[in-house]
Backbone as numpy.savetxt, mean C-alpha at the origin, in Angstrom:
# Nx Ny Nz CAx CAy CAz Cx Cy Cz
-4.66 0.84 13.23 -5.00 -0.10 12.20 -3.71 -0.67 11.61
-3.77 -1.96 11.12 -2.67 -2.77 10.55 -2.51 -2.42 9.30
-2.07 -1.86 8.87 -2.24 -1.77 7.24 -1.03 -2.60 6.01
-1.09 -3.09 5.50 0.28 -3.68 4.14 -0.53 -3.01 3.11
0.76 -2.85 2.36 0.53 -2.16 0.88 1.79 -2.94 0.08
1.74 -2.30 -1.25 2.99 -2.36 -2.82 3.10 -1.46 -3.22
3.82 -0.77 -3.73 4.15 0.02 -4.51 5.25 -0.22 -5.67
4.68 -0.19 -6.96 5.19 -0.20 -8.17 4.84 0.87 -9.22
5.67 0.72 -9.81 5.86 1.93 -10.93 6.00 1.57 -12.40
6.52 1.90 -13.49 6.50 1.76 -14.77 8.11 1.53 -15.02
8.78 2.48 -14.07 9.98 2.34 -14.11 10.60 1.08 -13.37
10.11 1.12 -12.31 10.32 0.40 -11.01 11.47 0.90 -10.04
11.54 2.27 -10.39 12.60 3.21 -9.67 11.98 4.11 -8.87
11.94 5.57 -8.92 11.79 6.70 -8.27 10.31 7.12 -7.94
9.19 6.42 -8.33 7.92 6.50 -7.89 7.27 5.45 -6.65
8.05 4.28 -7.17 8.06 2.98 -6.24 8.30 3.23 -4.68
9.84 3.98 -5.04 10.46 4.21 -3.53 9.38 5.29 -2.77
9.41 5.97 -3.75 8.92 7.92 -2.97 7.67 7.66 -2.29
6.59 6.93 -3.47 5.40 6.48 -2.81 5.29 5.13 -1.35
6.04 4.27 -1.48 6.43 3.11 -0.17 6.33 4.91 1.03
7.81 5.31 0.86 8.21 6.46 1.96 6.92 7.05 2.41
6.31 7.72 1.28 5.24 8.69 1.95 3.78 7.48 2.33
3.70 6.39 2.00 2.80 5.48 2.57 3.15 5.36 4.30
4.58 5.27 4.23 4.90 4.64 5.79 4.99 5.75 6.26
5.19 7.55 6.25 5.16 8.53 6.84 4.01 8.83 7.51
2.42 8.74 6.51 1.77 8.92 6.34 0.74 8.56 7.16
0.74 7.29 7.24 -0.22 5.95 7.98 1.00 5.72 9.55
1.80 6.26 9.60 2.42 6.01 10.92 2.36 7.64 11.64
2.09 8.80 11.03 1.67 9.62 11.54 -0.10 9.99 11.70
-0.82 9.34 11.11 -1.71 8.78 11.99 -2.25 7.80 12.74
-0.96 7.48 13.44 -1.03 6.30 14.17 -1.78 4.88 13.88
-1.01 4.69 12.72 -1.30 3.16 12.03 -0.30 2.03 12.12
-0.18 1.19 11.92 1.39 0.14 11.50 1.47 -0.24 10.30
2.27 -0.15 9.97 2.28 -0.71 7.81 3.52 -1.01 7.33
3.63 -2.16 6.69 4.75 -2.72 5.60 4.03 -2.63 4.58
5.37 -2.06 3.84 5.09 -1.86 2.63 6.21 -2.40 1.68
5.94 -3.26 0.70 6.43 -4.36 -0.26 6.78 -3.25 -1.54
7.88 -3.35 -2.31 7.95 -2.90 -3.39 8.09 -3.81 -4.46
7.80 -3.46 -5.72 8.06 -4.57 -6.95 8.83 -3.41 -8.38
9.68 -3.61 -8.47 10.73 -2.96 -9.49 11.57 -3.77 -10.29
12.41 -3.05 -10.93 13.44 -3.57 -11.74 13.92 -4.66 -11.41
14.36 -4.21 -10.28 15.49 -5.59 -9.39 14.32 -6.57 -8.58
13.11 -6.52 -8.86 12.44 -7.59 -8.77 11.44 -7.18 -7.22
11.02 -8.27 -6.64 10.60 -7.63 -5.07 11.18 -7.52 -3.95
10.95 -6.52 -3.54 11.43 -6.60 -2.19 10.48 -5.92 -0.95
11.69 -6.44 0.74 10.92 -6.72 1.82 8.99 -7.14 1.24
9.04 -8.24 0.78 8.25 -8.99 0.58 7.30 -9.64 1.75
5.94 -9.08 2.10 5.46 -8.88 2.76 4.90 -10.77 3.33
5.05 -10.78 4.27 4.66 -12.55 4.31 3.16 -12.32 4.74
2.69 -13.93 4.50 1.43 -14.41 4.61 0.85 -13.72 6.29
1.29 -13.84 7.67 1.06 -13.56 8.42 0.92 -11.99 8.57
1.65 -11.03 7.85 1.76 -9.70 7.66 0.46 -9.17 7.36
-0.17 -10.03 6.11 -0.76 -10.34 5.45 -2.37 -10.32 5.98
-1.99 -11.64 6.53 -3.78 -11.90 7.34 -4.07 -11.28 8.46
-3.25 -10.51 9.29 -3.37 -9.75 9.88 -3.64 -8.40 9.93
-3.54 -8.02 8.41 -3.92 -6.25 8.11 -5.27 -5.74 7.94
-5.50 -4.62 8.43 -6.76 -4.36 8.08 -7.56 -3.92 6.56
-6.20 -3.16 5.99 -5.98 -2.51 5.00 -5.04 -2.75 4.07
-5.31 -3.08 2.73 -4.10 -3.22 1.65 -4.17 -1.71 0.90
-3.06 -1.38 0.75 -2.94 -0.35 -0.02 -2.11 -0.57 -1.18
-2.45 -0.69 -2.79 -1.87 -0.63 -3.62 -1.46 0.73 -4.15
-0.05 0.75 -3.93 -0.01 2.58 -5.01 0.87 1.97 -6.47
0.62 1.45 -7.90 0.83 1.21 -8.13 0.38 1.71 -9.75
1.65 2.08 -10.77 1.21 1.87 -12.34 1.32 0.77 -12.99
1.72 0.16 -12.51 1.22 -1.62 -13.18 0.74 -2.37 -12.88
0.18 -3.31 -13.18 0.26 -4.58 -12.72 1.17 -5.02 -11.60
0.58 -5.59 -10.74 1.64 -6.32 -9.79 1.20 -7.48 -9.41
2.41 -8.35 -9.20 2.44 -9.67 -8.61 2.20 -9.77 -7.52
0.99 -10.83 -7.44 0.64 -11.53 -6.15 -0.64 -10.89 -5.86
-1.46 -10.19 -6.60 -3.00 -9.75 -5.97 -3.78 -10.81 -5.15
-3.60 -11.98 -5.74 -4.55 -13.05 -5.08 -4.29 -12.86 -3.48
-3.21 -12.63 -2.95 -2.71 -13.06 -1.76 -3.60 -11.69 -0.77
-4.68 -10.68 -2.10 -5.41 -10.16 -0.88 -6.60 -10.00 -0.88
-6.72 -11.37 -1.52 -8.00 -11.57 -2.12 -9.52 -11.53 -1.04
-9.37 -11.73 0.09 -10.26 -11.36 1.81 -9.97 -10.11 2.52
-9.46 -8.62 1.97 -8.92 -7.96 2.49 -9.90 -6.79 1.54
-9.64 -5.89 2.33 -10.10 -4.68 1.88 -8.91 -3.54 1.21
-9.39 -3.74 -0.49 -8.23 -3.01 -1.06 -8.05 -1.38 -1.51
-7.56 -0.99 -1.23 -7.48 0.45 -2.40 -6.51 0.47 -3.38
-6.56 0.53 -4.26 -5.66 0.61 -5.61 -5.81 1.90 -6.41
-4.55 2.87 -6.13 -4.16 3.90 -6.55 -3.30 4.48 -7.41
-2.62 5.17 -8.33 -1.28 5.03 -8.91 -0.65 5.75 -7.91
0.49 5.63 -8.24 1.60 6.25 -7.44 1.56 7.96 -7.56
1.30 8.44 -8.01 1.11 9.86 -7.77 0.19 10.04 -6.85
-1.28 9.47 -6.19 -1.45 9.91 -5.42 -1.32 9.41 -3.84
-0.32 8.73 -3.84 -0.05 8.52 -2.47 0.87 9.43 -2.60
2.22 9.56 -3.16 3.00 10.70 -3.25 2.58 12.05 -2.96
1.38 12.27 -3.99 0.91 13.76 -3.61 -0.24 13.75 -2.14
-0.47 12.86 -1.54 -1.42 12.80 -0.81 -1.71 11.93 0.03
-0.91 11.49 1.04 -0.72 10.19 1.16 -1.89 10.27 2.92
-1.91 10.50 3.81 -2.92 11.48 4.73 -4.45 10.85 3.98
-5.03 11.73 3.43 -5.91 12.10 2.97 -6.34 10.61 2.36
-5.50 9.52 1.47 -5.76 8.57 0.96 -5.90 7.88 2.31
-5.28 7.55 3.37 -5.50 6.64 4.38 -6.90 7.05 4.85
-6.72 8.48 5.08 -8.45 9.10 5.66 -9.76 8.36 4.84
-9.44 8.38 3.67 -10.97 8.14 3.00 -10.69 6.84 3.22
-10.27 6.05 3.03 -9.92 4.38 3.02 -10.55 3.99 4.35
-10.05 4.98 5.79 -10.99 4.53 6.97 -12.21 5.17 6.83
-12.63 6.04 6.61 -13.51 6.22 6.24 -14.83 5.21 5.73
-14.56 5.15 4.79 -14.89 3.82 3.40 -15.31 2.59 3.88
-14.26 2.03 5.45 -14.23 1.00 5.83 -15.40 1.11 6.78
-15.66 2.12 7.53 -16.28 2.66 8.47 -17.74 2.59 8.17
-17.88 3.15 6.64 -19.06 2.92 6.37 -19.67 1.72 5.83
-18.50 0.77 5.60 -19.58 -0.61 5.35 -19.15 -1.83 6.08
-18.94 -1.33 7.26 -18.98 -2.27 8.82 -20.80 -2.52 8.82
């Protein structure tokens, strides 16, 4: 499965990064593909493009704020989580998400 996600934080430091990491560990050890966009202090980055985009199966938000640009997944199937539990659980969140998807094909 194609998956894009964000990850933001309150800080826009050390939850942002940790959660992106364990998103792309996570979903690429069960054989998924995923970019993952961050939004912090220093603003956004690897900023996920439109084609990235319409091509995913899955958006994954791990995020404590607000973040810029929701519209852009607005035809997509989202999960929106805070950042603690992709951090603490990052496996298990992709599992139910296919899951989830599985059941309302």
């Amino acid at each position: 499965m194609k998956i894009v996600g964000v990850a933001a934080c309150t800080a826009g430091i050390a939850h942002t990064y940790l959660a992106k990491e364990k998103l792309i560990k996570g979903a690429e050890s069960l054989g998924h593909q995923i970019r993952v966009e961050t939004q912090g202090t220093i603003g956004v980055e690897e900023e996920l493009t439109a084609d990235e985009i319409k091509s995913a199966e899955l958006v994954i938000i791990a995020a404590d704020v607000n973040i810029n640009g929701k519209d852009r997944f607005s035809d997509k199937p989202v999960v929106k989580v805070p950042t603690h539990v992709v951090i603490k659980s990052p496996k298990n969140l992709i599992k139910n998400a296919e899951k989830q998807m599985r059941q309302n094909q």
